[in-house]
C-alpha positions in Angstrom: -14.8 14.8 8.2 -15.2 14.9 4.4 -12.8 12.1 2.8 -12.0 11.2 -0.6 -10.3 7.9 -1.4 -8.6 7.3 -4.8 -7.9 3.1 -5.2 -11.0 2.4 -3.0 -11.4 -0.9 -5.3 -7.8 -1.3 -3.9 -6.6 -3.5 -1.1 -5.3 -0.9 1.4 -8.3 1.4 -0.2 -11.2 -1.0 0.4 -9.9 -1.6 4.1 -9.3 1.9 4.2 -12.8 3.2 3.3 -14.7 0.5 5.3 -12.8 1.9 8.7 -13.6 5.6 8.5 -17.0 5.0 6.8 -17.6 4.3 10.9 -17.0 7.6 12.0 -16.5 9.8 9.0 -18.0 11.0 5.7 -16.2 8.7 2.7 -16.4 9.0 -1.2 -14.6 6.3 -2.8 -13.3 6.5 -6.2 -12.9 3.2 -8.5 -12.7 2.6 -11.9 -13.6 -1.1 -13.1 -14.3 -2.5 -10.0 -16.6 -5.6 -10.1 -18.3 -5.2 -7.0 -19.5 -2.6 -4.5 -17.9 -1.5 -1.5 -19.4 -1.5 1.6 -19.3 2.5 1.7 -20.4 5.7 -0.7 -18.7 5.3 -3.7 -17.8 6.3 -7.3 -17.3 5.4 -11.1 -14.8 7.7 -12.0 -11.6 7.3 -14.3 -8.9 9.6 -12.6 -7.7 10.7 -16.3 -11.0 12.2 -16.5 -10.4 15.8 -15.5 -14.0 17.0 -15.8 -15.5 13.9 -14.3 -12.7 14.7 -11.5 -13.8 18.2 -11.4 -17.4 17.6 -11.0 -16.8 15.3 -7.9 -14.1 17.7 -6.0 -16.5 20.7 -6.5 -19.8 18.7 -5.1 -17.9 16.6 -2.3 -15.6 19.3 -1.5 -13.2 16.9 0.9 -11.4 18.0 3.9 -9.3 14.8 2.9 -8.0 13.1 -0.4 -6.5 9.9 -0.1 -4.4 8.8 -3.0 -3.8 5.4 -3.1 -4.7 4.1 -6.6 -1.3 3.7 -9.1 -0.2 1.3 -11.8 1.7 -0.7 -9.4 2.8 -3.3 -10.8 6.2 -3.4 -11.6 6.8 -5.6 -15.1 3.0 -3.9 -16.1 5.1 -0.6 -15.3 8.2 -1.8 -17.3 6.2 -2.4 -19.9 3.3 0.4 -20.6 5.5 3.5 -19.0 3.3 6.4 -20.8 0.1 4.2 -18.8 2.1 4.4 -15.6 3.2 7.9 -15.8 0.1 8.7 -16.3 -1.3 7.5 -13.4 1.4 7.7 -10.7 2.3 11.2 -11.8 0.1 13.4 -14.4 -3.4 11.8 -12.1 -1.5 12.9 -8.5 -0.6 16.4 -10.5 -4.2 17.0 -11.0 -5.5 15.6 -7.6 -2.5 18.0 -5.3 -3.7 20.6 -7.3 -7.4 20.3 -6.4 -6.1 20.1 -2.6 -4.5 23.7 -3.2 -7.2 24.8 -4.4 -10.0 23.3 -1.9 -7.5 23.4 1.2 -7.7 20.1 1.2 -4.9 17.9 3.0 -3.5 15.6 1.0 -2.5 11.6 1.4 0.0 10.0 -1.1 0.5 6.6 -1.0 3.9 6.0 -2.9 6.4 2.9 -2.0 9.3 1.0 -1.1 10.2 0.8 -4.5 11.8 4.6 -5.1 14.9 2.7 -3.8 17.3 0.2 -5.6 17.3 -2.2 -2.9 21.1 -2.1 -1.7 20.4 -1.6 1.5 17.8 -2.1 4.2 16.9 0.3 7.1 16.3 3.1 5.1 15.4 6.2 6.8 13.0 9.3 5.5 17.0 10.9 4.7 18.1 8.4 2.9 18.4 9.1 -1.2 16.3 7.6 -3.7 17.3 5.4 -6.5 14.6 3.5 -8.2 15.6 1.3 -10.4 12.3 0.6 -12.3 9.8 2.8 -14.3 7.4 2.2 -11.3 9.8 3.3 -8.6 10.7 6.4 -10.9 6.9 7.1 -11.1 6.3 7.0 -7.5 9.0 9.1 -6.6 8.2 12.0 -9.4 4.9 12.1 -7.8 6.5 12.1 -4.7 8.1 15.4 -5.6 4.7 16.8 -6.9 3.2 16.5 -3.7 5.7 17.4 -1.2 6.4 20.7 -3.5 3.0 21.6 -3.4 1.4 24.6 -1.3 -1.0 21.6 0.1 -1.0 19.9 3.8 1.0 17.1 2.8 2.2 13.5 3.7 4.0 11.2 1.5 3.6 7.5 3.0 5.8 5.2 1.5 4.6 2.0 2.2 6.5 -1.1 2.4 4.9 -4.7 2.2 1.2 -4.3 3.0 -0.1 -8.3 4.3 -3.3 -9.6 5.5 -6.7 -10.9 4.6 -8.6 -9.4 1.5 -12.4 -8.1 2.2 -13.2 -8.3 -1.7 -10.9 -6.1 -3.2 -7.1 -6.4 -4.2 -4.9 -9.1 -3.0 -1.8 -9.0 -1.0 1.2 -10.8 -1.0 0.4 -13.1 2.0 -3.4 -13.9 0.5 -1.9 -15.1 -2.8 0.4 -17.5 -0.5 -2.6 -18.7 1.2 -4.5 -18.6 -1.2 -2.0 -21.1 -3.0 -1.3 -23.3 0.1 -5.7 -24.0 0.5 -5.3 -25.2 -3.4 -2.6 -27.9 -2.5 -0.2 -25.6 -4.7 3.2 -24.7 -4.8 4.7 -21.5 -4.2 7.6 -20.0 -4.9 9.3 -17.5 -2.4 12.3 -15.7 -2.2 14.9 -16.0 0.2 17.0 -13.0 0.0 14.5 -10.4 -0.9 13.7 -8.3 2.2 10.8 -6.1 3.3 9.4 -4.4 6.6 6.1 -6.2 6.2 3.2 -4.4 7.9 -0.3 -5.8 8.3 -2.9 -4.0 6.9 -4.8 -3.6 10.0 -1.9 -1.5 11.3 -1.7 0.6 8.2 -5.1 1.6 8.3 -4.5 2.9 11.8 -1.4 5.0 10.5 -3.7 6.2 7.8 -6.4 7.4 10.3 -3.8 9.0 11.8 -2.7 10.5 9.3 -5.8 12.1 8.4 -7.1 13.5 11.3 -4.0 14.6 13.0 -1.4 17.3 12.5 0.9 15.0 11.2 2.8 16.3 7.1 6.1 15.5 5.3 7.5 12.3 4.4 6.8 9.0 6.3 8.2 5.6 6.0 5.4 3.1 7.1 6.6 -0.4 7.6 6.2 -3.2 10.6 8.2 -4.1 13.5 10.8 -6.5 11.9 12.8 -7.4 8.2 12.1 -10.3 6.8 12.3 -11.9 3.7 9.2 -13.3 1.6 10.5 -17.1 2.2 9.9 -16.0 6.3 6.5 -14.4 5.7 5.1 -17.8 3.6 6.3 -19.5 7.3 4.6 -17.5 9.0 1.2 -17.9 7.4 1.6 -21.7 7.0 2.7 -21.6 11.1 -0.8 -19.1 11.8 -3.1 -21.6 9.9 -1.9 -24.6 10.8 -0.5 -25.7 7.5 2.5 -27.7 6.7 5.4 -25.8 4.9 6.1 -28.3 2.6 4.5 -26.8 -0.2 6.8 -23.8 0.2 9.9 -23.7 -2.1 12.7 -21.1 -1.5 14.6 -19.7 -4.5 16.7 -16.7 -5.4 14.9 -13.2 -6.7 18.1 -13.5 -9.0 15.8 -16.3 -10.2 13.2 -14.1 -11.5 13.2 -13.6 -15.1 13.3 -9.6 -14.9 15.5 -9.8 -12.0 16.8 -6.1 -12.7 13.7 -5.0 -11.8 13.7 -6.5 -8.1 14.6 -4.8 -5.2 16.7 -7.2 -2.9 16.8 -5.0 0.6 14.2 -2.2 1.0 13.5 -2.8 4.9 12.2 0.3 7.0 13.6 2.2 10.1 10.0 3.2 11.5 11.7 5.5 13.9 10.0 8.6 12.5 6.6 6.7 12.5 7.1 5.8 15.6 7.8 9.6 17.4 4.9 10.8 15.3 2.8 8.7 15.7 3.1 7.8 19.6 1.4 4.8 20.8 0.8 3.1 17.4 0.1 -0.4 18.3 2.4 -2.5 15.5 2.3 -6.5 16.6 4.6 -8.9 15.3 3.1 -10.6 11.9 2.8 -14.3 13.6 0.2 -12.5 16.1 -1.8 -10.6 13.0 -1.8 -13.4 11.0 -3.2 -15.7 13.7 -5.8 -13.4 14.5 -6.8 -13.5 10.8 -6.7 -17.2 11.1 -9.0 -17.1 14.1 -11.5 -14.7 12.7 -11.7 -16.9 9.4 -12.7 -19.7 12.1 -10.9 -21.8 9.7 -7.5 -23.3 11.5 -6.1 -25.9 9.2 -4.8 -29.1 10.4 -1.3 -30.0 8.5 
């Protein structure tokens, strides 16, 4: 199988496109990405409709991944035309290359198309971002899913778990800070439905080579707030927590931007995608701990 990854300089795209590479034909597409992946890849700057053009007509994918975005949410706040440019006017142009080549088509939107008053959200529940990057995501959201292409919309929620080169998550900048004998900050009363990485390259597979479309809310087994997942990576490498310090998102300078509550119910992922193996985060992150061969003493 043919498949194009946007974001392959990306930390879900770099893991992504080193998984299939094993079994399936990958192009990845980055922009200003230092190094090289590990698969077949790309220079191309998505605002570049002929340079787009010229790829989609020579690859001719079976697949496109989308999964690169202006995502972060002050850069959002602050350069809007840059991050409607991106999130919507780039996916405009790439869903409409998947009409055209019958192409099926992957978006990778976010947690963040909702305010954050509530947790469990469900695939039914309204949207109501309260930042330029949530309202981004969602109007290509409705791009995609109004398209004539073979469609799903994965909202993602907090994706953890080792870098291999490219992008960071959350839970490598907390370890990353811990190894440097630094503090770090984390809040107590913002919630997600953090998934490790591993496990959302699975549901991406998935979602590529099965009969799977529509809108799907991808997050792991249980809620918890950042302050819980900093204890669980000091608790998987062996590190004392005392460098930890909880505070308040209200804390945050452009709180009105933060989301307090955007926890999944996976119950949808869970009937469509039968037999998904998700496994609590203290397990993932001691296997990352075990492969690094690096189990700090506190």
């Amino acid at each position: 199988m043919r498949i194009l990854i946007t974001g392959a300089s990306g930390f879900i795209g770099s893991h992504l496109g080193h998984w299939l590479s094993r079994e399936h034909d990958i192009v990845g597409i980055v922009n200003r990405a230092h190094r090289e992946p590990s698969f077949r890849f790309a220079r191309v700057d998505l605002r570049d409709e002929r340079a787009v053009a010229a790829w989609m007509e020579s690859f001719v994918p079976h697949v496109i991944v989308h999964s690169a975005a202006l995502s972060r949410v002050v850069e959002c706040e602050d350069q809007p035309d840059a991050a409607f440019s991106l999130n919507v006017r780039v996916t405009t142009q790439l869903v409409r290359w998947a009409e055209r080549l019958r192409s099926k088509f992957i978006f990778l939107s976010s947690d963040q198309v909702f305010s954050g008053c509530k947790g469990g959200l469900r695939e039914s529940d309204t949207p109501d971002p309260v930042s330029v990057y949530g309202r981004t995501k969602l109007e290509g959201e409705r791009v995609v899913l109004s398209s004539a292409a073979r469609c799903v919309v994965v909202r993602s929620n907090s994706v953890v778990g080792l870098s291999i080169g490219w992008g960071e998550s959350f839970s490598q900048m907390v370890l990353n800070r811990m190894r440097q004998g630094l503090p770090v900050t984390l809040f107590q009363d913002q919630y997600r439905s953090p998934i490790h990485i591993r496990a959302m390259v699975r549901v991406l597979e998935r979602a590529c080579v099965q009969n799977i479309n529509g809108l799907l809310h991808v997050g792991g087994l249980k809620r918890m707030s950042r302050l819980d997942v900093g204890y669980a990576v000091a608790r998987a490498y062996g590190m004392s927590a005392d460098l930890i310090e909880p505070a308040s998102y209200l804390s945050h300078p452009r709180a009105s931007l933060m989301t307090a509550d955007t926890s999944y119910d996976i119950a949808r992922l869970r009937q469509v995608m039968p037999g998904l193996e998700l496994k609590p985060l203290d397990e993932e992150f001691g296997c990352d701990a075990e492969a690094e061969g690096c189990h700090e003493m506190a």
